[in-house]
Chimera marker file (.cmm) of the C-alpha trace (Angstrom):
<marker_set name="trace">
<marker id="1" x="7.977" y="-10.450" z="-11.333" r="1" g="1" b="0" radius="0.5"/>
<marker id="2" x="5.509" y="-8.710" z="-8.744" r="1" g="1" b="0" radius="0.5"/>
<marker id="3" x="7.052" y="-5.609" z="-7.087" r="1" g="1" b="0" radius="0.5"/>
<marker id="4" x="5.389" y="-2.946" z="-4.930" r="1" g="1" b="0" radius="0.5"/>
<marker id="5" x="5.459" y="0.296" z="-4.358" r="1" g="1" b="0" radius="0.5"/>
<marker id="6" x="4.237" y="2.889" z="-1.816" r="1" g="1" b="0" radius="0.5"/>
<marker id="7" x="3.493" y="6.112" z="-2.831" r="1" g="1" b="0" radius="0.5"/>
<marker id="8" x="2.340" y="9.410" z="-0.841" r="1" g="1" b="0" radius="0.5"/>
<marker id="9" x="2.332" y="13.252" z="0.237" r="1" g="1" b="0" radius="0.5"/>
<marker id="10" x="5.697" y="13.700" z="2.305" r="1" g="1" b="0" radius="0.5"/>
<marker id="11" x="7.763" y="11.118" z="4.029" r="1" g="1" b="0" radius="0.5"/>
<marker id="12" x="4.297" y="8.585" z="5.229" r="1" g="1" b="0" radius="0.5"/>
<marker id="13" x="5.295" y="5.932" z="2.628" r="1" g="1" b="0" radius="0.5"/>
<marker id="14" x="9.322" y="6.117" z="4.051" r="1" g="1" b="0" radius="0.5"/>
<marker id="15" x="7.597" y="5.964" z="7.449" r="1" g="1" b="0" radius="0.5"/>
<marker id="16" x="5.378" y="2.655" z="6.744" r="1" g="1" b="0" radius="0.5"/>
<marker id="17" x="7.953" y="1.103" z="4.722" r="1" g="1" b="0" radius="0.5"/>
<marker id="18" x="9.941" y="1.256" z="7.673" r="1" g="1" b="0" radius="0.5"/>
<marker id="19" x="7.611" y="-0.388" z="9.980" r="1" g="1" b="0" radius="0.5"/>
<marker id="20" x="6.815" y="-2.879" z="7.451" r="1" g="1" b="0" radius="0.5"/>
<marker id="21" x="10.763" y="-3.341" z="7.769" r="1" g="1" b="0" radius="0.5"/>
<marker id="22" x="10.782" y="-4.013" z="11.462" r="1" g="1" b="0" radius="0.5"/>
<marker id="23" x="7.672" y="-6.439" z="11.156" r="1" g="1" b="0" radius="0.5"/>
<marker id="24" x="8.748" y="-8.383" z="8.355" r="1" g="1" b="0" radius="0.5"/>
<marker id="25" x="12.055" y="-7.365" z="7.051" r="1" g="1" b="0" radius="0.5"/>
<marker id="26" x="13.556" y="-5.504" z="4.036" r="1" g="1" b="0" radius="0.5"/>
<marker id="27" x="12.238" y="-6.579" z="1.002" r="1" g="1" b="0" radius="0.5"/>
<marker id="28" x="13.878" y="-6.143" z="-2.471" r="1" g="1" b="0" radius="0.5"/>
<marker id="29" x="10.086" y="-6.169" z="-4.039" r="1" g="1" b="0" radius="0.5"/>
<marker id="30" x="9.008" y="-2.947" z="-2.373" r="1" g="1" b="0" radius="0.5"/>
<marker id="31" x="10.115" y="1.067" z="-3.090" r="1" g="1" b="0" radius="0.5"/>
<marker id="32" x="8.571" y="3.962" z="-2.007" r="1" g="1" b="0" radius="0.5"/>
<marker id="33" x="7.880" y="7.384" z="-3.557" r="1" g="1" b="0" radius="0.5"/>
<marker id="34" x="7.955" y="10.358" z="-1.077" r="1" g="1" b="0" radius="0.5"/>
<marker id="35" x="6.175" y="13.008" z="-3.024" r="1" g="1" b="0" radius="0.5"/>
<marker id="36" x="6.139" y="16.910" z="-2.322" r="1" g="1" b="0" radius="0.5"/>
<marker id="37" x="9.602" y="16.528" z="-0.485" r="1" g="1" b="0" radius="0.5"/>
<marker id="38" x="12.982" y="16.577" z="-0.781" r="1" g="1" b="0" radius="0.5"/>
<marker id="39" x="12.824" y="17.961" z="-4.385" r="1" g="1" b="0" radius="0.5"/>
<marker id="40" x="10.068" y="15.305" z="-5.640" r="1" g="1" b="0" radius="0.5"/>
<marker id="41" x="7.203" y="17.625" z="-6.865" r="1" g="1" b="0" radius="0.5"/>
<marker id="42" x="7.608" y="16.263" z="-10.662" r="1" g="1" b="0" radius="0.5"/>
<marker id="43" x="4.743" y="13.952" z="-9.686" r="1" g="1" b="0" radius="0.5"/>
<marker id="44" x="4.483" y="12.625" z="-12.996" r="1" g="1" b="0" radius="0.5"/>
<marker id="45" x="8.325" y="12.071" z="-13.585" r="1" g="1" b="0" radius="0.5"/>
<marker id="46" x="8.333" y="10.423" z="-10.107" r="1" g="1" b="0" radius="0.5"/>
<marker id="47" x="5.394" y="8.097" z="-11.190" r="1" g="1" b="0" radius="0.5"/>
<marker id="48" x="6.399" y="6.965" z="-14.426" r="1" g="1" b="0" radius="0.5"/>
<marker id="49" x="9.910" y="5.799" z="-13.018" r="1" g="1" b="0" radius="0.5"/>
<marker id="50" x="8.396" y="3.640" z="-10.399" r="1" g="1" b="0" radius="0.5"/>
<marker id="51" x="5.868" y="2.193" z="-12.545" r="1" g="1" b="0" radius="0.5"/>
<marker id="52" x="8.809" y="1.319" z="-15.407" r="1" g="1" b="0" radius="0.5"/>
<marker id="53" x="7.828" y="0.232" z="-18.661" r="1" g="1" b="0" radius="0.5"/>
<marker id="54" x="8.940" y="-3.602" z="-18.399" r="1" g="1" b="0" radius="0.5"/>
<marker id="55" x="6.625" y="-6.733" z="-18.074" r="1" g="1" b="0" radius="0.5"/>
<marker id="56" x="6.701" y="-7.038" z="-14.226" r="1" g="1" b="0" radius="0.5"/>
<marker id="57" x="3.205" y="-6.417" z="-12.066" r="1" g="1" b="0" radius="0.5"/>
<marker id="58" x="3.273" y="-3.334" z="-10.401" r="1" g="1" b="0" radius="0.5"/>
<marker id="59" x="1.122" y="-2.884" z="-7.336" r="1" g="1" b="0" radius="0.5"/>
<marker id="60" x="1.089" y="0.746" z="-5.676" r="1" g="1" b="0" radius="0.5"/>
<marker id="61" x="-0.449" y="1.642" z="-2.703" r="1" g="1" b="0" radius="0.5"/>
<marker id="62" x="-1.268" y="5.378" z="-2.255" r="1" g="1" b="0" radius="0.5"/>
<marker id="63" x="-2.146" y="7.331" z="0.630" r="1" g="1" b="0" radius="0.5"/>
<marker id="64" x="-5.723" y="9.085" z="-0.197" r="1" g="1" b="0" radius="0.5"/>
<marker id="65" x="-8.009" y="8.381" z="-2.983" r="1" g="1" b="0" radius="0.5"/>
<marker id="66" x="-8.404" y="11.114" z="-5.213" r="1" g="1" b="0" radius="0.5"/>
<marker id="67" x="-5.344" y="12.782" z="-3.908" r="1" g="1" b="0" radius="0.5"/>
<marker id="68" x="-2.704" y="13.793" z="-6.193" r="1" g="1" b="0" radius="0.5"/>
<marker id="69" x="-0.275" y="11.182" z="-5.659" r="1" g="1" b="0" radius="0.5"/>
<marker id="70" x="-3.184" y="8.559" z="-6.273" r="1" g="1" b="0" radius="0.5"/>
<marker id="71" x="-4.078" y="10.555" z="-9.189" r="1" g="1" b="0" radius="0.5"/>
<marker id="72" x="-1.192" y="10.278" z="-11.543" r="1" g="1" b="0" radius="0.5"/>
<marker id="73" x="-0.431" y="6.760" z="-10.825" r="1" g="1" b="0" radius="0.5"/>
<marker id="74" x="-4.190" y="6.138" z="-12.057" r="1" g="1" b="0" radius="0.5"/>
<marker id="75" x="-3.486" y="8.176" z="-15.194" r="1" g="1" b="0" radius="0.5"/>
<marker id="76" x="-0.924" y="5.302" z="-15.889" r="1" g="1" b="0" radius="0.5"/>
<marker id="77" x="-3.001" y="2.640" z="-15.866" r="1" g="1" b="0" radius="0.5"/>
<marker id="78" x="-4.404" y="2.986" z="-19.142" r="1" g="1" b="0" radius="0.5"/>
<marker id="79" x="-0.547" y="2.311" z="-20.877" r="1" g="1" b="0" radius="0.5"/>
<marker id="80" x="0.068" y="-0.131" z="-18.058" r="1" g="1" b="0" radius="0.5"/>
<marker id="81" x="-2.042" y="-2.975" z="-17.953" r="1" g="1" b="0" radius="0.5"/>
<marker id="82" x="0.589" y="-5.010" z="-15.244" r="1" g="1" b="0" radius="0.5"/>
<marker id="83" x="-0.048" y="-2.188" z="-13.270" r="1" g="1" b="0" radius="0.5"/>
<marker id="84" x="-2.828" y="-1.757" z="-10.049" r="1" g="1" b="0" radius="0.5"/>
<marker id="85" x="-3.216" y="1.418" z="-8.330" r="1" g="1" b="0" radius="0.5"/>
<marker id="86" x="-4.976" y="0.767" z="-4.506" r="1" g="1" b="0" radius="0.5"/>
<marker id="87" x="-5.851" y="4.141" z="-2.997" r="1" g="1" b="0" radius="0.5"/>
<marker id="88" x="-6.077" y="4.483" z="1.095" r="1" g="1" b="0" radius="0.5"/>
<marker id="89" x="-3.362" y="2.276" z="2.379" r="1" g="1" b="0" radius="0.5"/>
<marker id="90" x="-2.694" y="0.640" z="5.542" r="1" g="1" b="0" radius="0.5"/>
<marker id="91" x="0.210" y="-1.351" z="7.212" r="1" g="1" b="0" radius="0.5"/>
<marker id="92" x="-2.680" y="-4.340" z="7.647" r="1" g="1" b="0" radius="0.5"/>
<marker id="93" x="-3.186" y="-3.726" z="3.801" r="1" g="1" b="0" radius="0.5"/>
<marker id="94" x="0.531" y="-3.528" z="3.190" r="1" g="1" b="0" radius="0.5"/>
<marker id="95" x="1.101" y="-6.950" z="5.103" r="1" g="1" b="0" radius="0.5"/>
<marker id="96" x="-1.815" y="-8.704" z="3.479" r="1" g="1" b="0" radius="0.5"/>
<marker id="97" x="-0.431" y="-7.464" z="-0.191" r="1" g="1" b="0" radius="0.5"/>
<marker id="98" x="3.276" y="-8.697" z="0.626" r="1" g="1" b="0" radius="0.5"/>
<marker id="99" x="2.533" y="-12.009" z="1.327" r="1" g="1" b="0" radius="0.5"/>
<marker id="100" x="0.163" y="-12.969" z="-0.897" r="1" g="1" b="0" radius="0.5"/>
<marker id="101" x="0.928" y="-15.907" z="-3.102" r="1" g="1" b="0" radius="0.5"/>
<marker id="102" x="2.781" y="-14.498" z="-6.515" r="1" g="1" b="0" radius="0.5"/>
<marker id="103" x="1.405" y="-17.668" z="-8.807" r="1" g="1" b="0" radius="0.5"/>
<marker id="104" x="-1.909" y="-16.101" z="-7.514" r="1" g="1" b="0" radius="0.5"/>
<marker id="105" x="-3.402" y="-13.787" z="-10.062" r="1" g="1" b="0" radius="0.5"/>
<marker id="106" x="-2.303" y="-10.254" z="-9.019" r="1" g="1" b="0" radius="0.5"/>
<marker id="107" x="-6.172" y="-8.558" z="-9.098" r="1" g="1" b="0" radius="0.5"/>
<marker id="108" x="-7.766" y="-11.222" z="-7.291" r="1" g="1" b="0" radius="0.5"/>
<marker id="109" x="-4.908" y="-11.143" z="-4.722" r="1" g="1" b="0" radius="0.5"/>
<marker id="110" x="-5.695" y="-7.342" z="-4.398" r="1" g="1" b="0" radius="0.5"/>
<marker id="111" x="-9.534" y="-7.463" z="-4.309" r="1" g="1" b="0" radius="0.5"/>
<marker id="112" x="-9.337" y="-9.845" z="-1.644" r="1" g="1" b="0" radius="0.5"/>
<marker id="113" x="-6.955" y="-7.703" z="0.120" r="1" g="1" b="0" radius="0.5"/>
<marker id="114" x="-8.817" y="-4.420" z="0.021" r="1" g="1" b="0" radius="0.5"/>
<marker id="115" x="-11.678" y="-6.433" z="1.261" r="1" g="1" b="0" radius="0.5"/>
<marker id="116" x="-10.874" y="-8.403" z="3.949" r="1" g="1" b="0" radius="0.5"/>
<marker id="117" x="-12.224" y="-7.553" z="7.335" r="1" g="1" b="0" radius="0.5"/>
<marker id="118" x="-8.934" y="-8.278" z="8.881" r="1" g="1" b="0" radius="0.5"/>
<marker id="119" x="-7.498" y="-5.033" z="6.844" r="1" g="1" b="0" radius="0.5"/>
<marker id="120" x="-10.137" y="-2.677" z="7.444" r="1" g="1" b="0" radius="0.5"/>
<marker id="121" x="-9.861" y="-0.284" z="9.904" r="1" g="1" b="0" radius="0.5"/>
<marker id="122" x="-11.698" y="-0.843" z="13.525" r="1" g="1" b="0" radius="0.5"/>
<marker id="123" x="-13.542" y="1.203" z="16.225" r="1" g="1" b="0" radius="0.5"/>
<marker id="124" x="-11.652" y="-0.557" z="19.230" r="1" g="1" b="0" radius="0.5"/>
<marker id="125" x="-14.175" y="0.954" z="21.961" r="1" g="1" b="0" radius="0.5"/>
<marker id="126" x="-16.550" y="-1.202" z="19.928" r="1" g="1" b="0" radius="0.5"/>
<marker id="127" x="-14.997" y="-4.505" z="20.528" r="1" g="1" b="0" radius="0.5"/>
<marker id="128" x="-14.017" y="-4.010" z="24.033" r="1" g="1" b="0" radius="0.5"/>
<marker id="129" x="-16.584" y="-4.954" z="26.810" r="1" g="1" b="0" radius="0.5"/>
<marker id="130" x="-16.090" y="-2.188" z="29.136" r="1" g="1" b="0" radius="0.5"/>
<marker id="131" x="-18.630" y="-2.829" z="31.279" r="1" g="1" b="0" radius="0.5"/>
<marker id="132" x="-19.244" y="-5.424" z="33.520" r="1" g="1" b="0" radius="0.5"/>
<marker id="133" x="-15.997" y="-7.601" z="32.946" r="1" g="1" b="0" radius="0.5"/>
<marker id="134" x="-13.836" y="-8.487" z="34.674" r="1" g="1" b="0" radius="0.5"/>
<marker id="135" x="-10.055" y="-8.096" z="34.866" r="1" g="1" b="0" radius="0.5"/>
<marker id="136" x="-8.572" y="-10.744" z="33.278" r="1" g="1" b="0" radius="0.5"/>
<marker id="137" x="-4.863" y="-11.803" z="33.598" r="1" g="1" b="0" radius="0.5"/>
<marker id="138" x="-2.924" y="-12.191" z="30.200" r="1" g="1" b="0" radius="0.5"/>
<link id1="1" id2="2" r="1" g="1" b="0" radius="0.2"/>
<link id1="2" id2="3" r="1" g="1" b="0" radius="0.2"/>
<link id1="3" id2="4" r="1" g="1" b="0" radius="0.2"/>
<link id1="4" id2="5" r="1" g="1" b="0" radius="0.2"/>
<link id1="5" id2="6" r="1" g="1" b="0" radius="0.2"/>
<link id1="6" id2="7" r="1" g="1" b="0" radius="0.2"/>
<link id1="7" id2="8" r="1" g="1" b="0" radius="0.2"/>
<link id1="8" id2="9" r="1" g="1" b="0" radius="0.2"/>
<link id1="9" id2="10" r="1" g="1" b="0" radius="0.2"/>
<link id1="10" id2="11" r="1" g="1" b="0" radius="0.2"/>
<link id1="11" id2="12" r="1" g="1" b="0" radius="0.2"/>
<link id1="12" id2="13" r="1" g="1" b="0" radius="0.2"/>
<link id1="13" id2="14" r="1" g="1" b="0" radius="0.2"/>
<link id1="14" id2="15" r="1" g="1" b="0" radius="0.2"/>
<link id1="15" id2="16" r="1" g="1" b="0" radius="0.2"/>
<link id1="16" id2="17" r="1" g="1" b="0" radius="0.2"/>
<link id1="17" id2="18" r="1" g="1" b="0" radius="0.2"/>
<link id1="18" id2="19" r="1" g="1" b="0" radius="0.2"/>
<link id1="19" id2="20" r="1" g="1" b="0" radius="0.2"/>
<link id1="20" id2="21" r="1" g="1" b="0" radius="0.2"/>
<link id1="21" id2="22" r="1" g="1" b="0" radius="0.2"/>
<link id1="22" id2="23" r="1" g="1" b="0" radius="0.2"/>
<link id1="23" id2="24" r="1" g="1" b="0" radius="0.2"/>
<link id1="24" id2="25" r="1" g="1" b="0" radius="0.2"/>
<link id1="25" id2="26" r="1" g="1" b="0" radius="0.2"/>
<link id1="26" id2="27" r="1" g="1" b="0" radius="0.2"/>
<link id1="27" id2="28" r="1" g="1" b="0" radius="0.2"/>
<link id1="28" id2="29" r="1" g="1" b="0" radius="0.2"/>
<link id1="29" id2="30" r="1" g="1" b="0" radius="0.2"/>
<link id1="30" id2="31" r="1" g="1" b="0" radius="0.2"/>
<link id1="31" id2="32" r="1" g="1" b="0" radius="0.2"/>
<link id1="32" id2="33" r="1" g="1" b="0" radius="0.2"/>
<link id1="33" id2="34" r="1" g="1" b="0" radius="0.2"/>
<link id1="34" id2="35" r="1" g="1" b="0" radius="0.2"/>
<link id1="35" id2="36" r="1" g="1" b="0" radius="0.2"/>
<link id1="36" id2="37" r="1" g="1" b="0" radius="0.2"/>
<link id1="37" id2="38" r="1" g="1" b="0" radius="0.2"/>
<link id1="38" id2="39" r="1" g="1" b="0" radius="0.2"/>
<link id1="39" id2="40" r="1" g="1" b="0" radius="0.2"/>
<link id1="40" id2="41" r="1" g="1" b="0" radius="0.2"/>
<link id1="41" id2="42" r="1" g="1" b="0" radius="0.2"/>
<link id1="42" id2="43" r="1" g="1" b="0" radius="0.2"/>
<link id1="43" id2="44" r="1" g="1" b="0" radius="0.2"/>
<link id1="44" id2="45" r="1" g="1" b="0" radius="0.2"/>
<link id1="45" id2="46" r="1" g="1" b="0" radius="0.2"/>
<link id1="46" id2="47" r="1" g="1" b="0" radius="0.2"/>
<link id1="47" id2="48" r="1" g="1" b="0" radius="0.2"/>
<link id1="48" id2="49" r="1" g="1" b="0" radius="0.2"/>
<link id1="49" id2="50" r="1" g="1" b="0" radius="0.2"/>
<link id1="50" id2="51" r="1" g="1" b="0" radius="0.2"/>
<link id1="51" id2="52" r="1" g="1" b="0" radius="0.2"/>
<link id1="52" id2="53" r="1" g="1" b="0" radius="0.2"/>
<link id1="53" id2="54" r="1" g="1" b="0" radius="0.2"/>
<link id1="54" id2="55" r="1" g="1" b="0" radius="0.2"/>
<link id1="55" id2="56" r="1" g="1" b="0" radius="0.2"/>
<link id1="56" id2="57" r="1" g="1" b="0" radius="0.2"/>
<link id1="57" id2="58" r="1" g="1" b="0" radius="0.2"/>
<link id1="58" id2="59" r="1" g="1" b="0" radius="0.2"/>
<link id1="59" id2="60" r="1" g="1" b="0" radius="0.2"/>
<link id1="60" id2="61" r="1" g="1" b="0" radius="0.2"/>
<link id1="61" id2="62" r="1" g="1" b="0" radius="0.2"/>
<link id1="62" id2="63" r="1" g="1" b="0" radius="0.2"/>
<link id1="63" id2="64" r="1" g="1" b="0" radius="0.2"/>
<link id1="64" id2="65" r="1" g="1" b="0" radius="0.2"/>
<link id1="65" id2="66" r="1" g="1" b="0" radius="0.2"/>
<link id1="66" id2="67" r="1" g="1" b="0" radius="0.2"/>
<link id1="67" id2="68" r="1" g="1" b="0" radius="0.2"/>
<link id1="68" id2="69" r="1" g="1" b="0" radius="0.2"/>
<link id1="69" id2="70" r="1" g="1" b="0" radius="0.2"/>
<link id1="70" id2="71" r="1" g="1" b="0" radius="0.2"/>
<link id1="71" id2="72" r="1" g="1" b="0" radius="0.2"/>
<link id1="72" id2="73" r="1" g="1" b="0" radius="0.2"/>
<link id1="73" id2="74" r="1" g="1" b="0" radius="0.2"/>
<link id1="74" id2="75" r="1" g="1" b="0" radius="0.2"/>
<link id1="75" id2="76" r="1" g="1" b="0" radius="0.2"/>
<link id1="76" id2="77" r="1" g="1" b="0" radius="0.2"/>
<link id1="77" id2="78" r="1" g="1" b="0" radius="0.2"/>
<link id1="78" id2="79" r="1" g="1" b="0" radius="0.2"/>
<link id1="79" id2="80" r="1" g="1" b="0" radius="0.2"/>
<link id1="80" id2="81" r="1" g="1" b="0" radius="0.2"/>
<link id1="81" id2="82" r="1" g="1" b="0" radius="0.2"/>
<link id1="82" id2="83" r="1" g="1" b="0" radius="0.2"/>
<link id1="83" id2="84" r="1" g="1" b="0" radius="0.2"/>
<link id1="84" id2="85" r="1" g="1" b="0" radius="0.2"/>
<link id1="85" id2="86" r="1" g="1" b="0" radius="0.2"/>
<link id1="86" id2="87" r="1" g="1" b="0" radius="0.2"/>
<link id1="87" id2="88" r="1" g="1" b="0" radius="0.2"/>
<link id1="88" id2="89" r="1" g="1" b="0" radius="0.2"/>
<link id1="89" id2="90" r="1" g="1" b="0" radius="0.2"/>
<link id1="90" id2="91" r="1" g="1" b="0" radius="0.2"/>
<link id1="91" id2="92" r="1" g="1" b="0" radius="0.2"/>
<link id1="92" id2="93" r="1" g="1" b="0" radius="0.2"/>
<link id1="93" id2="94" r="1" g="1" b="0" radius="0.2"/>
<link id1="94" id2="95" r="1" g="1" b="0" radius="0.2"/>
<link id1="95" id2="96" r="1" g="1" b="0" radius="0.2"/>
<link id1="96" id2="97" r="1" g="1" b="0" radius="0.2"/>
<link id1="97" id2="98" r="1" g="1" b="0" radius="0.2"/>
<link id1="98" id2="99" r="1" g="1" b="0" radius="0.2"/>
<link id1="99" id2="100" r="1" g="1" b="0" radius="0.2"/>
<link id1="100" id2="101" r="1" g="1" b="0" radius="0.2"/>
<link id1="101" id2="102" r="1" g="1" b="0" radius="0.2"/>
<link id1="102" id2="103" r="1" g="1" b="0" radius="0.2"/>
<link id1="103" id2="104" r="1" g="1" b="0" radius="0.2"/>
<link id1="104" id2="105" r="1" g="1" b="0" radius="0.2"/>
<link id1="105" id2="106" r="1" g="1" b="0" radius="0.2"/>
<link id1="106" id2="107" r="1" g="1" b="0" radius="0.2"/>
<link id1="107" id2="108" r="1" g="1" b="0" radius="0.2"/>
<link id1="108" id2="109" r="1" g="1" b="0" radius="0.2"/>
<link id1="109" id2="110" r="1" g="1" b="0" radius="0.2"/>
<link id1="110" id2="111" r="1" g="1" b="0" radius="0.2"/>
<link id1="111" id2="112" r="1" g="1" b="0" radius="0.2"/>
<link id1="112" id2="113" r="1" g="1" b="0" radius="0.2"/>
<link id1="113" id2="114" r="1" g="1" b="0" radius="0.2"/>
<link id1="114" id2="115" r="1" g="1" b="0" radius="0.2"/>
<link id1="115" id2="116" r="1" g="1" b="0" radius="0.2"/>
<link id1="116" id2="117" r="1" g="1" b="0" radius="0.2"/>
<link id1="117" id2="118" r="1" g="1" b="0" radius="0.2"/>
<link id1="118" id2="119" r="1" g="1" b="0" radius="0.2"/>
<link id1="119" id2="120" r="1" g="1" b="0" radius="0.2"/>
<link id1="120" id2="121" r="1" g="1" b="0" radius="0.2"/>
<link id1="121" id2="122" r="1" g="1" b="0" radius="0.2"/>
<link id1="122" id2="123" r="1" g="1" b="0" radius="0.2"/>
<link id1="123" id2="124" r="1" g="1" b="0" radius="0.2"/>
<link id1="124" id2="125" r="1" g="1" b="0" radius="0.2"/>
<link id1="125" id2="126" r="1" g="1" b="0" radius="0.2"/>
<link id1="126" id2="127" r="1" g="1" b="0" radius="0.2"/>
<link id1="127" id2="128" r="1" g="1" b="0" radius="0.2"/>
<link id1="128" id2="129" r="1" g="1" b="0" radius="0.2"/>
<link id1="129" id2="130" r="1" g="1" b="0" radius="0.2"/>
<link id1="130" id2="131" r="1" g="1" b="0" radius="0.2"/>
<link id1="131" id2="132" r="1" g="1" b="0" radius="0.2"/>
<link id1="132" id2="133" r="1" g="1" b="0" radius="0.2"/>
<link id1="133" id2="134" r="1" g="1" b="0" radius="0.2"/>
<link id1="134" id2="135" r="1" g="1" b="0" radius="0.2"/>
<link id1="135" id2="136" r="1" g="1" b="0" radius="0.2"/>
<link id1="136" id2="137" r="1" g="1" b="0" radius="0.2"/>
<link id1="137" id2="138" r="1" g="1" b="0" radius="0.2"/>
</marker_set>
């Protein structure tokens, strides 16, 4: 089984897992780890729960790169090889991840993910043409 999890500094993974809610619906594959809050400052402790020790693929999406959080779910992956650790998360990412094929081998399915155009972040100024259009009705 493939399950995800979303892992950060204070209550941002609650908070995307709750718009990923709205857009897509609850989804018994995904938990979050709120770290630094509410009691949860056993990093560590916290990680190793979510990651398990069972045969299922583990996909967790961090907040920063090189962050804390980030940090000790990369010391796991040396005992873990179901596991993959993706650093810098987004709700495009998030999306992308969810509904990804599960026959799909789980590290190609993330590669393409983290690579994909449609998931990286945009300069919208730069692809709006200000100047000189004209008003168009939607």
């Amino acid at each position: 089984m493939r399950r995800f999890v979303i892992a950060s500094h204070a209550h941002f993974a609650q908070g995307i897992a709750e718009a990923l809610a709205f857009l897509v619906g609850e989804r018994e594959d995904l938990t979050t780890a709120c770290l630094f809050v509410d009691g949860n400052d056993d990093v560590a402790a916290v990680a190793a729960e979510a990651v398990g020790d069972g045969d299922d693929e583990v996909v967790v999406c961090c907040d920063i790169l090189g962050g804390s959080v980030c940090n000790e779910f990369t010391k796991l992956l040396a005992g873990h090889p179901n596991l993959h650790v993706v650093a810098n998360m987004s709700l495009p990412l998030l999306i992308s991840l969810l509904f990804s094929d599960s026959a799909e081998p789980v590290g190609e399915v993330v590669r393409r993910a983290v690579t994909s155009p449609d998931t990286a972040p945009k300069y919208v100024n730069d692809l709006v043409a200000f100047e000189g259009a004209e008003e168009e009705e939607f």
